[in-house]
N, CA, C and O atoms as a MOPAC input file, in Angstrom:
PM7 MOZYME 1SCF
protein

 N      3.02600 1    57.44000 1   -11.86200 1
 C      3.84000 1    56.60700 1   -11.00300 1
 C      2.89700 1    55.77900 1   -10.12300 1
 O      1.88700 1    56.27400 1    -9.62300 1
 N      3.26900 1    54.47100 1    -9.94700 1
 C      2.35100 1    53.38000 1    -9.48400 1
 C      2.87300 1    54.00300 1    -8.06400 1
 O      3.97900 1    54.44900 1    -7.76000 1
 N      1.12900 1    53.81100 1    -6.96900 1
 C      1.54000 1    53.68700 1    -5.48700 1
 C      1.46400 1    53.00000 1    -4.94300 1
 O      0.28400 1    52.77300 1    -5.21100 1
 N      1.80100 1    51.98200 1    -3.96500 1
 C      2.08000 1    50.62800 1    -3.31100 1
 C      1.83900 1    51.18500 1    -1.60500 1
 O      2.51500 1    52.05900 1    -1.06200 1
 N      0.79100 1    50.48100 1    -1.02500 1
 C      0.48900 1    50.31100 1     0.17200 1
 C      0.91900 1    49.58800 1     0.94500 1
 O      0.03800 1    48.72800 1     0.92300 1
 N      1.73000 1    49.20600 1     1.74700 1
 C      2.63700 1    48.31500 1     2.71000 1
 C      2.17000 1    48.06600 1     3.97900 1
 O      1.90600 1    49.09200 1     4.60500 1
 N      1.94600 1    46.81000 1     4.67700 1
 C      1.80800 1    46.64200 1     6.11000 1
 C      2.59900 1    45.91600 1     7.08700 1
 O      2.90700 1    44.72500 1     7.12900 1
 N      2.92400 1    47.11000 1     8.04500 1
 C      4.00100 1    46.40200 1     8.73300 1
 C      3.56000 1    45.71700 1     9.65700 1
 O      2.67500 1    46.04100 1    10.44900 1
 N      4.23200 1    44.59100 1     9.60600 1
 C      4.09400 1    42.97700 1    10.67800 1
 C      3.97400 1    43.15400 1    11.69400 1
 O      3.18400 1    42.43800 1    12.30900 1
 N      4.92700 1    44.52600 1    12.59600 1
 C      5.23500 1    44.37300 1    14.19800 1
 C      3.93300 1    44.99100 1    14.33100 1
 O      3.24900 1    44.34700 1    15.12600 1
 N      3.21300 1    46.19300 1    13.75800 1
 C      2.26800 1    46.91500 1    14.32400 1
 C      0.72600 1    46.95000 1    13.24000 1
 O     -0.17000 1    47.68800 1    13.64700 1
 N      0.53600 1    46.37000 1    12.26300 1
 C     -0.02900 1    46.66500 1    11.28800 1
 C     -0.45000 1    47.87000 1    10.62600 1
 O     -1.49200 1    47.94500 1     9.97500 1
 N      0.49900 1    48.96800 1    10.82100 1
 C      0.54300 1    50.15200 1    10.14600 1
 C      0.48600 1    50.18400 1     8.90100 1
 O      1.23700 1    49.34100 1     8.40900 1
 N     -0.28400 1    51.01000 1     7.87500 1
 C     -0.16200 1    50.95200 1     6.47600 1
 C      0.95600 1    51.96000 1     6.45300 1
 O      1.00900 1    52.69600 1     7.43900 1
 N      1.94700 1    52.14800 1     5.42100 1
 C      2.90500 1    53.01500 1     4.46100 1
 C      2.69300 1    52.82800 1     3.15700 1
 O      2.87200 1    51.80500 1     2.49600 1
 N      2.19300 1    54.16300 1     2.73700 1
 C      2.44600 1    53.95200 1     1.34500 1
 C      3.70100 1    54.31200 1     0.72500 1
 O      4.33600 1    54.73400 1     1.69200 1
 N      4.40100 1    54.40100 1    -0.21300 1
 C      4.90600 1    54.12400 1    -1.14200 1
 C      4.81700 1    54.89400 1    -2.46500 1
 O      3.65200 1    54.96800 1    -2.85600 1
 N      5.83300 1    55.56800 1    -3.37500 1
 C      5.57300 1    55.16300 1    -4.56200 1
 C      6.40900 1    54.83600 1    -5.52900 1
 O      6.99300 1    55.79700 1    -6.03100 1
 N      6.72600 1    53.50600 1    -6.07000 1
 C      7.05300 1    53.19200 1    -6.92300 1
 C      8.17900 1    53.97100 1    -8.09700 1
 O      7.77700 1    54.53500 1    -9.11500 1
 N      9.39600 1    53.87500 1    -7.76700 1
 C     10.25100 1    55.17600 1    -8.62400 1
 C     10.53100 1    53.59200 1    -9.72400 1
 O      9.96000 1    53.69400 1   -10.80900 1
 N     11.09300 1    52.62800 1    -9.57600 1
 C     11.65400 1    51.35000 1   -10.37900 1
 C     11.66600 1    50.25700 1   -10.12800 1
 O     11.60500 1    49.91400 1    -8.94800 1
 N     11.72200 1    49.61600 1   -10.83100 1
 C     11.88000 1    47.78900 1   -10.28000 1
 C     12.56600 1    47.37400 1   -11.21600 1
 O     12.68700 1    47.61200 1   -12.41800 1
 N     13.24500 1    46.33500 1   -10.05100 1
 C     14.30700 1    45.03500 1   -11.29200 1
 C     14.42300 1    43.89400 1   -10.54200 1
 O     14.14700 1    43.83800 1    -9.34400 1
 N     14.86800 1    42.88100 1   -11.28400 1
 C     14.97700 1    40.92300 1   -11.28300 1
 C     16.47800 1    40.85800 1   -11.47800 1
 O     16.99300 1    40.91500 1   -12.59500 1
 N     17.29700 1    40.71200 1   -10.12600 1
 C     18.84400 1    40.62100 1    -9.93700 1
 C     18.41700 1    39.10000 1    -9.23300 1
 O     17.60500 1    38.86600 1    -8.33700 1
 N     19.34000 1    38.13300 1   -10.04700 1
 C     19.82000 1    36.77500 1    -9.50400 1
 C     18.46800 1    36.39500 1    -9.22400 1
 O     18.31800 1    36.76600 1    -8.06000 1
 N     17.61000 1    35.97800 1    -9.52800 1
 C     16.15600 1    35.28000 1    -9.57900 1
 C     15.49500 1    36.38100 1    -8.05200 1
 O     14.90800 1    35.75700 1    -7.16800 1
 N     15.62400 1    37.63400 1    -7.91600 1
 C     15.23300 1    38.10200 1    -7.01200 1
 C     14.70200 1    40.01900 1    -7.27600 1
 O     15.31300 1    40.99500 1    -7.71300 1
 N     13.58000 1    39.85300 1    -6.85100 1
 C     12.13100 1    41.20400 1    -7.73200 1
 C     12.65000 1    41.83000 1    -6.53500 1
 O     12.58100 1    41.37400 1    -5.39400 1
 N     13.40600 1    43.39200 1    -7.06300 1
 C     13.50700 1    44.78000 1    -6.23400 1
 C     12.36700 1    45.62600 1    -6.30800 1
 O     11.62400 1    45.40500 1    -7.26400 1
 N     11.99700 1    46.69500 1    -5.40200 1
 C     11.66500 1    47.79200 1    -5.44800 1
 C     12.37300 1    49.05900 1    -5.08600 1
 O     12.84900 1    49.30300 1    -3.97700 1
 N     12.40300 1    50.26300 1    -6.70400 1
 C     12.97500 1    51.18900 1    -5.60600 1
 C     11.82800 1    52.18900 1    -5.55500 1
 O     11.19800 1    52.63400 1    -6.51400 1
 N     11.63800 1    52.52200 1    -3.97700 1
 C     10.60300 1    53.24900 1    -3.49100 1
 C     10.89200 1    54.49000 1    -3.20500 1
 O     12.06800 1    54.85600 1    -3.21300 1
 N      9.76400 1    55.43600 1    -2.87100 1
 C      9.88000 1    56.93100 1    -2.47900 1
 C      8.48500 1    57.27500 1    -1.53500 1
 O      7.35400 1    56.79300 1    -1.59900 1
 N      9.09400 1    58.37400 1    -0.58800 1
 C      7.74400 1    58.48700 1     0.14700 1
 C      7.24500 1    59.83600 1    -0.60100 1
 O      6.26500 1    60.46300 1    -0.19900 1
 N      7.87300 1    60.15300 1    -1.52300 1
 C      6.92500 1    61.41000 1    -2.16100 1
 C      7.36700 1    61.01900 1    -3.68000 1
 O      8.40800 1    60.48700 1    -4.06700 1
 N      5.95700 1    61.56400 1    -4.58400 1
 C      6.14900 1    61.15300 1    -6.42100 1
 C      7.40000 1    61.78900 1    -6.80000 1
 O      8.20200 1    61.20600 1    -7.52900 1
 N      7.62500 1    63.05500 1    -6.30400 1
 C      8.56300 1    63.78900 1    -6.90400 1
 C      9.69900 1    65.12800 1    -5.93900 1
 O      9.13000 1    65.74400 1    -5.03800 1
 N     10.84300 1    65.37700 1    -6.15100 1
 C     11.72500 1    66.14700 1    -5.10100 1
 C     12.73600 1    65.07800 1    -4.57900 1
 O     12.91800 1    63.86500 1    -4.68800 1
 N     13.27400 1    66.10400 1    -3.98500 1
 C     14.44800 1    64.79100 1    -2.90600 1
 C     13.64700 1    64.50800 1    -1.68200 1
 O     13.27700 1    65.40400 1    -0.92300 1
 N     13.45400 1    63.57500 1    -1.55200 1
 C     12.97500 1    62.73300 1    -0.31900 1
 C     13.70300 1    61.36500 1    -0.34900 1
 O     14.46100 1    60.87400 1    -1.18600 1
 N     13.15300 1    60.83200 1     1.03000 1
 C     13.74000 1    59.33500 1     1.12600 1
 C     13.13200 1    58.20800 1     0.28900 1
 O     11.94500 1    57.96200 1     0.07300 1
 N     14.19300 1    57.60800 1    -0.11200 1
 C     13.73200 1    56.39000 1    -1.00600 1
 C     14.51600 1    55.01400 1     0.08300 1
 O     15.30600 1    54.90600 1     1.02100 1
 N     13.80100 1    54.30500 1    -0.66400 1
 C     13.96600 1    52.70000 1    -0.08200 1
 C     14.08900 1    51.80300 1    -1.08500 1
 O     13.42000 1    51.86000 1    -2.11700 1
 N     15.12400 1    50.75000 1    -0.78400 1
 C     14.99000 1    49.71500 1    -2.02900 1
 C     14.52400 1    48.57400 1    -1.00000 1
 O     15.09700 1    48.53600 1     0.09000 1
 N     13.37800 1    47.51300 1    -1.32700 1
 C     12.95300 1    46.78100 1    -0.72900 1
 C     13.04700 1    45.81300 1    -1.81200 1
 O     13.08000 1    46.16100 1    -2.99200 1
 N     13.10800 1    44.10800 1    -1.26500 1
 C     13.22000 1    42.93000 1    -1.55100 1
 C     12.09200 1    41.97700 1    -1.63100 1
 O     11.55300 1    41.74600 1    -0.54900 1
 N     11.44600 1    41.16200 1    -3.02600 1
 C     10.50800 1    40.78100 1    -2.43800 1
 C     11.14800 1    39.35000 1    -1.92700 1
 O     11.94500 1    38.75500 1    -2.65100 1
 N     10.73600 1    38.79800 1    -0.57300 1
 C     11.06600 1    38.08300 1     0.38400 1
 C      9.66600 1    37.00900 1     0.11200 1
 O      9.62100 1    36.15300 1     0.99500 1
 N      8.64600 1    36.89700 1    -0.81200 1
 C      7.51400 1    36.22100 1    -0.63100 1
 C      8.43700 1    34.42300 1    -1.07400 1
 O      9.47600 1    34.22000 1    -1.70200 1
 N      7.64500 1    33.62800 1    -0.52900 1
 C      7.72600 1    32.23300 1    -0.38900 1
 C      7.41200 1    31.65600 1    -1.55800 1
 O      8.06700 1    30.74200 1    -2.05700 1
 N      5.97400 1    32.37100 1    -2.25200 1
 C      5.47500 1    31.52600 1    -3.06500 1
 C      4.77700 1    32.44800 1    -3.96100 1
 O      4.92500 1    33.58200 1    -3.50400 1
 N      4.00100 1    32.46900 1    -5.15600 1
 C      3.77400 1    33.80900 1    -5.79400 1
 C      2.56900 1    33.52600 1    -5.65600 1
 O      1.91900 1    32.88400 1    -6.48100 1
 N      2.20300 1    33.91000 1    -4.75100 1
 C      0.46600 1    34.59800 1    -4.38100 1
 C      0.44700 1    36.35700 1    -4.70700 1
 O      1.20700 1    37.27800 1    -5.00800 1
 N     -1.30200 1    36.00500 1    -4.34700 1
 C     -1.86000 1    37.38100 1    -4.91400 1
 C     -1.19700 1    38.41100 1    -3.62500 1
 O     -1.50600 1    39.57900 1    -3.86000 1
 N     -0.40000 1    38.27400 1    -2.38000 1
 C      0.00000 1    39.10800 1    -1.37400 1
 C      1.72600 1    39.02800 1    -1.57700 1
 O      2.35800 1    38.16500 1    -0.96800 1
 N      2.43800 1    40.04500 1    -2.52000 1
 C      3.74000 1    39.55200 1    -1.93900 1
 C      4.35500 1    40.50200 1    -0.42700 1
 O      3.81800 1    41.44500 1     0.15500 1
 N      5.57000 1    39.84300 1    -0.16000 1
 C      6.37100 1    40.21100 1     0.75700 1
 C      7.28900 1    41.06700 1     0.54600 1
 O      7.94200 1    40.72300 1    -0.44000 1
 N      7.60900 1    41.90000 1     0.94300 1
 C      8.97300 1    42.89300 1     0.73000 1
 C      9.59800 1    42.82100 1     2.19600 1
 O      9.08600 1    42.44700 1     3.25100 1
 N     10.78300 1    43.26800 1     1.93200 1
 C     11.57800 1    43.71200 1     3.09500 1
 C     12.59100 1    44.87900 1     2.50700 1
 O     12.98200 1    45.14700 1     1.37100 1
 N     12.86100 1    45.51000 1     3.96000 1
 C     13.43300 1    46.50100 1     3.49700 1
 C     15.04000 1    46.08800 1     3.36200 1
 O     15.55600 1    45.55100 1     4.34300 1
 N     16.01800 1    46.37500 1     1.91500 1
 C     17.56600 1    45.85800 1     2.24400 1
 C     17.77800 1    46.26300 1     3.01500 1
 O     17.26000 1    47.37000 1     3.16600 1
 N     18.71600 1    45.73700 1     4.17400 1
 C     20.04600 1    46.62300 1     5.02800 1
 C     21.15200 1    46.54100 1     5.02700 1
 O     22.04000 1    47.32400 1     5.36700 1
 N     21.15400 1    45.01900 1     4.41700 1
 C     23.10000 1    44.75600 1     4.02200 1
 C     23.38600 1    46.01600 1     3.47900 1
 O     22.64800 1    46.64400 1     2.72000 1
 N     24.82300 1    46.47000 1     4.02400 1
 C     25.35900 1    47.84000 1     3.27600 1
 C     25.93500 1    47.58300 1     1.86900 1
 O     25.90300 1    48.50000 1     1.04800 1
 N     26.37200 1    46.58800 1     1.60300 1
 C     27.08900 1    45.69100 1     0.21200 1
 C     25.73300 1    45.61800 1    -0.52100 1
 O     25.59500 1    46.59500 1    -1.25700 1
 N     24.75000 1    44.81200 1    -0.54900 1
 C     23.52500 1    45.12400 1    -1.10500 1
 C     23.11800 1    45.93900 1    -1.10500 1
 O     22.23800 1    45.60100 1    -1.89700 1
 N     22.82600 1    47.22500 1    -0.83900 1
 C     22.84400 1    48.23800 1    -0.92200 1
 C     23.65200 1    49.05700 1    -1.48200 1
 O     23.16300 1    49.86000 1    -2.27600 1
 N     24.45200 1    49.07200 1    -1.34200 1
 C     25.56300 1    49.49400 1    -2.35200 1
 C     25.61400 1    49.30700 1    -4.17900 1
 O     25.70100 1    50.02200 1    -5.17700 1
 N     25.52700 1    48.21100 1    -3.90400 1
 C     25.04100 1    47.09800 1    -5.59600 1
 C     23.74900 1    47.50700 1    -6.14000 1
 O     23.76400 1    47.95600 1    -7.28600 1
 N     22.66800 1    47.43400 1    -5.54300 1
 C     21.81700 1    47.53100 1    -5.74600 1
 C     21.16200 1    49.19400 1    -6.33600 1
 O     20.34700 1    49.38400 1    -7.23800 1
 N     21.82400 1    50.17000 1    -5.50200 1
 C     22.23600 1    51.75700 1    -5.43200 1
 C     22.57300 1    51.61200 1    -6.98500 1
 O     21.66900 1    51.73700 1    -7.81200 1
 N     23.70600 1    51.38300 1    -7.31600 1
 C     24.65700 1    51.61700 1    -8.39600 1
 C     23.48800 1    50.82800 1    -9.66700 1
 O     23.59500 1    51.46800 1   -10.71300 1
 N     22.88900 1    50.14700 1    -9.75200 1
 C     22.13900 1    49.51900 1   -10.45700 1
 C     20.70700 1    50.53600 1   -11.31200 1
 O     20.25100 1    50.83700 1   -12.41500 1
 N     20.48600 1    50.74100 1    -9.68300 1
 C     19.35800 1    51.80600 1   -10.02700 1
 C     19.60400 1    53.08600 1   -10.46300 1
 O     19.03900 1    53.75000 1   -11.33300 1
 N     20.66900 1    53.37600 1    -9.62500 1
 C     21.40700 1    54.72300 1   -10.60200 1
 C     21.58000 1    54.63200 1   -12.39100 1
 O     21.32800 1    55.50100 1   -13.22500 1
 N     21.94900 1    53.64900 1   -12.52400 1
 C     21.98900 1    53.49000 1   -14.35300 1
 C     20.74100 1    53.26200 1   -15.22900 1
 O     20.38500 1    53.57400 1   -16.36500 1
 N     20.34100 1    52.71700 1   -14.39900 1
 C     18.73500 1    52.72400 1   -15.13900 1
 C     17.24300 1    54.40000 1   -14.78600 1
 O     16.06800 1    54.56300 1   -15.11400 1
 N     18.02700 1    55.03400 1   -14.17900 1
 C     17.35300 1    56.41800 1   -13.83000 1
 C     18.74200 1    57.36900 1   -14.09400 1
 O     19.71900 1    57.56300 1   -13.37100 1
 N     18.46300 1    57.77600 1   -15.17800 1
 C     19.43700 1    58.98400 1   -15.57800 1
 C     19.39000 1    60.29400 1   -14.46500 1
 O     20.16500 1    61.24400 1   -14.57900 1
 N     18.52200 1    60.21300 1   -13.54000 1
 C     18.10600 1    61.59400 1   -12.80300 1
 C     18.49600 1    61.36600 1   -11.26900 1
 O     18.50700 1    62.22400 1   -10.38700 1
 N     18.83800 1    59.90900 1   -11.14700 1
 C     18.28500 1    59.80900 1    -9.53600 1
 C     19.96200 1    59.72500 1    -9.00800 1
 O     20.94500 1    59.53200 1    -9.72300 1
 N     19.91600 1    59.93300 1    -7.54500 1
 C     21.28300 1    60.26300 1    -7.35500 1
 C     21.13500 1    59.50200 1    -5.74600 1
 O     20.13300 1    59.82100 1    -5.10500 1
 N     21.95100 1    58.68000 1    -5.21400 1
 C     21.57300 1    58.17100 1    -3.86900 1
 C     22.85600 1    58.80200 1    -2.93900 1
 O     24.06300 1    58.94100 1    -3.14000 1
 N     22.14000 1    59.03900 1    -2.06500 1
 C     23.25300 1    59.52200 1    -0.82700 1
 C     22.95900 1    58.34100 1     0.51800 1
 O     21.83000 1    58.13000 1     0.96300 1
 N     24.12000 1    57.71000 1     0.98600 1
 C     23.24200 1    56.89800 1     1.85100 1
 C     23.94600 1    57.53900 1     3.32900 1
 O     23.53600 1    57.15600 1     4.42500 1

């Protein structure tokens, strides 16, 4: 499982990440993330938000609850195992 290093804007904290799936909904690159490879832990689906396709992209984390929702149900079908509780 790929791990992804993240830096946040307000404080420049690194988070890593790792990589459970990705998908291209409506011309727009998801991530769904986990803070541990494997178990129930918290996952995140993040958005990439980049401007332009450089070697740095942008993510954000979703919060719309409707996007989230959609997005949930998406990843659920493409991971026979994963189960979201929000």
């Amino acid at each position: 499982m790929e791990k992804v290093t993240f830096q946040s804007p307000e404080d420049g904290e690194a988070i890593e990440f790792f990589v459970i799936e990705q998908t291209r909904i409506n011309g727009a690159d998801y991530l769904l993330v986990a803070e541990e490879e494997e178990g129930d832990c918290d996952a995140f689906i993040l958005k990439d938000v980049s401007q332009e396709k450089g070697e740095d992209a942008m993510y954000e984390m979703v919060e719309s609850e409707e996007e989230l929702e959609y997005l949930s149900k998406i990843f659920e079908e493409m991971l026979d195992d994963v189960g979201f509780a929000m």
